[in-house]
C-alpha positions, 0 to 999 in steps of 0.5 A: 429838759424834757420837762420844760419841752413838755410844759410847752405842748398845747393842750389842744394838741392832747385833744386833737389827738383823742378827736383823731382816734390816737392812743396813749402810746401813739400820742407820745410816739407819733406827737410827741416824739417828733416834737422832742427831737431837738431836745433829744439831740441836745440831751444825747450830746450832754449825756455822752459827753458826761459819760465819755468824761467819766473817771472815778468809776471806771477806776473803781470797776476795772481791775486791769490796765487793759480795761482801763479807759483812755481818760485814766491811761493819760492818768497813768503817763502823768504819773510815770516813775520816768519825766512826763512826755509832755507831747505823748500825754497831749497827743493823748488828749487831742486823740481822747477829745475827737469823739466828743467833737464829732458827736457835738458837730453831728447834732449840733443844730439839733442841739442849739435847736433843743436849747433855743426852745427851751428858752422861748415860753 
């Protein structure tokens, strides 16, 4: 995404920015940052929620039910000894989807935002 963004900065704006007295680093922090902030917003709602969806390495890491994720309980009551409690194990889910839902609703224009300028060249 990043990439993408960047090729799409003008030149002149590099330039302009020398003419004013900018450094490196104050290029990118003061020019290029703010420019990015759609596609910062886009990228950090895909990264939670690949992260929150993450399951074969918490199993791998945790040795105890009490570390354990969420996503891997649910797991755990699917493959009770007992019936499945189908409305336990899908209110398990409705509770495990809200945080990705409330990230996705807090930075959702600046994720349509960040996916809209990557496509305009």
């Amino acid at each position: 995404l990043f990439i993408q963004r960047f090729k799409t900065i003008p030149t002149e704006l590099v330039d302009a920015s020398k003419i004013d007295g900018c450094r490196p680093m104050q290029y990118f922090f003061r020019v290029l940052l703010p420019l990015t902030k759609n596609t910062i917003g886009a990228l950090v709602v895909i990264e939670f929620i690949y992260i929150w969806n993450q399951y074969l390495w918490p199993l791998m890491a945790t040795n105890t039910d009490n570390m354990r994720v969420v996503q891997i309980g649910i797991k755990m009551l699917m493959n009770a000894e007992s019936s499945n409690n189908w409305g336990v194990i899908m209110a398990g889910v409705i509770i495990t989807i809200i945080p990705p839902l409330f990230v996705f609703f807090i930075l959702q224009e600046s994720f349509m935002k960040g996916f809209a300028l990557q496509s305009e060249k």
